[in-house]
C-alpha positions in Angstrom: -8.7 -53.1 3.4 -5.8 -51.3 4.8 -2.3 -52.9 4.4 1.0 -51.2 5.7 3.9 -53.9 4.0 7.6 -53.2 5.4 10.4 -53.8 3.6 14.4 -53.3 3.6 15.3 -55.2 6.8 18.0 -57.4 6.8 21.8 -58.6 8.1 24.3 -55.8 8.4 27.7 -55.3 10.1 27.9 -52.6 12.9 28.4 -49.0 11.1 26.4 -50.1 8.4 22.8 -48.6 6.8 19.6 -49.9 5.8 16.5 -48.2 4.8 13.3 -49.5 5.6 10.3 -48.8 3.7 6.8 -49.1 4.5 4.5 -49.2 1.5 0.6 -48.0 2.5 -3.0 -48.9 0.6 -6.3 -48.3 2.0 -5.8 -45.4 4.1 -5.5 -41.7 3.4 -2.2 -41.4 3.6 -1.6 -37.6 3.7 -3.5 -37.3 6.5 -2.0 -39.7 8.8 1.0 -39.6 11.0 3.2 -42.0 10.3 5.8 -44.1 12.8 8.7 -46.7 13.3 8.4 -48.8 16.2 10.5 -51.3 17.2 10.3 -54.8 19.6 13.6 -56.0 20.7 13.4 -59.7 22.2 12.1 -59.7 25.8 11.7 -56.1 25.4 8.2 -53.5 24.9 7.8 -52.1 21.8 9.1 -48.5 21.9 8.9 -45.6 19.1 11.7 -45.1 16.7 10.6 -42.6 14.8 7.5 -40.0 14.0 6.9 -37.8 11.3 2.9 -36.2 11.3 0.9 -34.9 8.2 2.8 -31.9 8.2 6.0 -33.0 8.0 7.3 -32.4 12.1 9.7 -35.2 12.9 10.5 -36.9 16.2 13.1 -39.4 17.2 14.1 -41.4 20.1 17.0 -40.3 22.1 18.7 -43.6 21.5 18.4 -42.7 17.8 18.8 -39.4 17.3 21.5 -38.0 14.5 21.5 -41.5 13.1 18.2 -42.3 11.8 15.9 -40.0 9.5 12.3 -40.8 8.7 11.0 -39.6 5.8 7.3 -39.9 4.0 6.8 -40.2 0.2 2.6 -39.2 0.0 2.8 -39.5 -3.6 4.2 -42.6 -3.4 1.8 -43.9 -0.4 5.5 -45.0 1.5 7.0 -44.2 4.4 10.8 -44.6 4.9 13.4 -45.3 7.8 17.1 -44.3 7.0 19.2 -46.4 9.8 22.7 -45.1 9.8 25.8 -46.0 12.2 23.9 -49.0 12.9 24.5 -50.6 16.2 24.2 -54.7 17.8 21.2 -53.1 20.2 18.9 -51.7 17.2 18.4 -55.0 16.6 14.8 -55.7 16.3 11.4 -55.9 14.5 10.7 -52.6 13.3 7.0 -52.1 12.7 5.7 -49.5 10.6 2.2 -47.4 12.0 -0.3 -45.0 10.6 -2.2 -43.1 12.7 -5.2 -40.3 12.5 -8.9 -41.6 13.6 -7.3 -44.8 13.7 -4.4 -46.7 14.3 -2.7 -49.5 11.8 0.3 -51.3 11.8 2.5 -53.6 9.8 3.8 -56.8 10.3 7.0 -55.8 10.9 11.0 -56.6 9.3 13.9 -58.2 11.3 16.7 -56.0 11.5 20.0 -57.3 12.9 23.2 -56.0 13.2 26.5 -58.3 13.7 29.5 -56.3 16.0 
């Protein structure tokens, strides 16, 4: 059964950091590309973050210089490093693996105070 848990999320003042971690099992992880998605309320779901099998990274413009995603594949755990936070990343971030298929988390509530 595959399971992707996120973790890390919380209440922070703006200018703060939090890293998120997503923890994977059932899946082979090396192999997969891994993402950060977030849902704002009233909003669509929009990428945060990308980093493939082989390591290439992608960010969001609204992110970019601020956030680093990282991957652990010993350690089956994919990470979000939020830096410089802002009141409008607040949101559920959602963790996703993807290769022949597609998996996600159940997501953790970020919020940041101003």
């Amino acid at each position: 059964q595959v399971q992707l848990v996120e973790s890390g999320g919380g209440l922070v003042q703006a200018g703060g950091s939090l890293r998120l971690s997503c923890a994977a099992s059932g899946i082979i992880f090396g192999l997969h590309a891994l993402g950060w998605y977030r849902q704002a309320p009233g909003k669509q779901r929009e990428l945060v973050a990308l980093i493939t099998s082989g390591d290439s990274t992608n960010y969001a413009d609204a992110v970019k210089g601020r956030f680093t995603i990282s991957r652990d594949n010993a350690k089956n755990t994919v990470y979000l490093q939020m830096n410089s936070l802002k009141p409008e990343d607040t949101a559920v971030y959602y963790c996703n693996a993807k290769w022949i298929m597609e998996y996600w988390g159940k997501g953790t509530q970020v919020t940041v105070s101003s």
